[in-house]
C-alpha positions, 0 to 999 in steps of 0.5 A, a space after each residue: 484589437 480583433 476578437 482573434 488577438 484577444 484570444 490568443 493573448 487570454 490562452 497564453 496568459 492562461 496556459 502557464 497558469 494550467 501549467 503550474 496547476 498540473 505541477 502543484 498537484 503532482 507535488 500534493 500527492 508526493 510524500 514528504 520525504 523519501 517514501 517506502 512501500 512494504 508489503 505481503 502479497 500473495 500469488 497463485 490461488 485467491 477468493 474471488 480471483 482465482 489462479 493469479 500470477 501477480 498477488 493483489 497487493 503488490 498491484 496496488 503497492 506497484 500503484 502507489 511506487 508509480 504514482 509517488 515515487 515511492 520504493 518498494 520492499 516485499 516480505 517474501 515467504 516460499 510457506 505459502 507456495 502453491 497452496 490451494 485457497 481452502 488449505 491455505 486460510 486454514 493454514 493462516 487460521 493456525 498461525 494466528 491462533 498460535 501467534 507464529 511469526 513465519 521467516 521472511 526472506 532478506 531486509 530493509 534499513 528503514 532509518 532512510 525513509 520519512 513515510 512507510 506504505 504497509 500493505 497486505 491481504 486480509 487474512 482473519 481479521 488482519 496482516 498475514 502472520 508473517 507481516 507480524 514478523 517484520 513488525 516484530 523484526 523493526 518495532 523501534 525503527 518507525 518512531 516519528 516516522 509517518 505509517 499508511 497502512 492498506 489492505 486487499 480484502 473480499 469484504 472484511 475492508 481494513 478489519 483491524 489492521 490499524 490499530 494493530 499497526 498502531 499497536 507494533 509501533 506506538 511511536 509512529 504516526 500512523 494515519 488512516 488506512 486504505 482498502 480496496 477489493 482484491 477483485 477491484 484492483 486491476 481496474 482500480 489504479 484511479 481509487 488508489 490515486 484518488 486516496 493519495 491524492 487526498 492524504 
């Protein structure tokens, strides 16, 4: 048998194998169980990134639908519309000073999903205000159910989203959360598959 038979007989014992390879790893990183990305994300004047069309969270939360197969349901409030970055943080002080808990826009029955994605901004050591409505709104609807939460920030990385996730639903089992910079996330889609990857 020649050096080119032994070849072709190598590859095409191998090229299954690789194959195979690159199946299993597209299962490693799907959930198990129907999967839900929910999130906050707010467009228009941002730290760092200026006027922006797409918020920064939805990028990533469009990152991890695309990967895994995840759907998607956005907390939307008009409150935050057109606002200029100073008079918007100063708003957002005032929400969590007060403990507001801004309406959000239409709803999502959770009981059809295995594994919820929480995603939002940064805004004064945690979830904009408004996030904690929809926690409020769904406190018994994650019991047993798998919570991943993560954040876009300008260096405050996750502050104390998780353990206030933790804290709006004590019966969940919330894992370890995910950060990334808001002004990282339009080249960052390879960070945010590197960390489903490793879930």
């Amino acid at each position: 048998m020649n050096i080119k038979n032994i070849i072709s007989i190598v590859l095409a014992l191998l090229i299954p194998t690789a194959c195979s390879g690159q199946t299993k790893q597209k299962k490693d990183m799907e959930t198990t169980g129907k999967a839900l990305v929910v999130f906050f994300s707010h467009a228009g004047d941002n730290y760092s990134v200026g006027n922006i069309e797409v918020g920064n969270t939805k990028i990533v939360a469009d990152y991890i639908s695309e990967i895994i197969g995840a759907d998607q349901f956005e907390i939307v409030t008009h409150k935050y519309d057109g606002m200029a970055y100073t008079p918007l943080i100063k708003l957002a002080q005032q929400e969590a000073d007060n403990g507001e808990l801004p309406e959000y826009e239409g709803d999502v029955d959770l009981s059809q999903y295995d594994t919820v994605f929480i995603g939002g901004p940064v805004w004064w050591g945690t979830y904009p205000q408004v996030m904690f409505t929809f926690f409020k709104n769904h406190a018994a609807d994650l019991e047993g159910k798998t919570v991943i939460p993560f954040t876009t920030h300008e260096g405050s990385g996750l502050a104390s989203c998780v353990e206030d996730v933790k804290a709006a639903f004590p019966g969940a089992k919330v894992q370890k959360g995910f950060s990334i910079y808001g002004h990282e996330v339009r080249t960052g889609k390879s960070k945010v598959e590197k960390w489903l990857k490793n879930l």
